[in-house]
N, C-alpha and C positions, 0 to 999 in steps of 0.2 A: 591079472585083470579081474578075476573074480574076486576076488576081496576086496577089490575095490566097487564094484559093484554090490557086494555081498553088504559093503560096508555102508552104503549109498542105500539100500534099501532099508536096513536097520535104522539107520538115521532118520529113514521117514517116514517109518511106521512109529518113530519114538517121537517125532516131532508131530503127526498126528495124534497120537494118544494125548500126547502134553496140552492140545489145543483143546480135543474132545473133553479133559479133567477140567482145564479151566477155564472155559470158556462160559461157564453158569455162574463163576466167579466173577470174568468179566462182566455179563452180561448184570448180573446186581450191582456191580460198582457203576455202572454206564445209568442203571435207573437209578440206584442213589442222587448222582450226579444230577442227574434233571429231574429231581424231586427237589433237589437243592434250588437249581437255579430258577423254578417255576415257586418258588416259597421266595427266594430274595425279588423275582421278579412282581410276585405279590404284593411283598410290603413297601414296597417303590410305590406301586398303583396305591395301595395305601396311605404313603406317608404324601403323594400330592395331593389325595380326595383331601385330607387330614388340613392340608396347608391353604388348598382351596377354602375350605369350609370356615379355617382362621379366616385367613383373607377378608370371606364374606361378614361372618358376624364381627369380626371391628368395622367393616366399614358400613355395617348396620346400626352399631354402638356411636361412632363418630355423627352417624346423619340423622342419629336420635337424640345426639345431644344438642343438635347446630338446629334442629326445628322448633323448640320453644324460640330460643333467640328472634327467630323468623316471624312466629305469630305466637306474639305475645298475648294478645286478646284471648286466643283459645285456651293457651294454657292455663290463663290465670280461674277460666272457670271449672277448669280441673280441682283445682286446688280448693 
């Protein structure tokens, strides 16, 4: 019985140790990790501002093309 007890203590003072070495290991790999995901989640917000902004200027370009069409009288005194 005391060996196995004996045994039972070692085991978890080595399982503690194992935890306390790498646990600053983990704990960089966990912030890595959501350094990552708050950078991909960046360039997401990015790439919609990005798609918005298209969006807008063709359908700036489309409604700059279609307004001579419209009034012709003005533009022509542009010219």
């Amino acid at each position: 019985m005391e060996d196995d007890s004996l045994r039972f203590t070692v085991s978890e003072t080595c399982c503690r140790y194992a935890i306390i070495l790498f646990m600053p290991y983990v704990e960089r790999m966990l912030s890595a990790i959501h350094l990552y995901v708050s950078v991909i989640q960046d360039l997401l917000l990015l790439e919609e501002d990005c798609r918005m902004t298209l969006n807008h200027s063709l359908a700036l370009n489309d409604a700059s093309r279609e307004w001579p069409s419209q009034h012709p009288c003005i533009c022509s005194s542009w010219l």
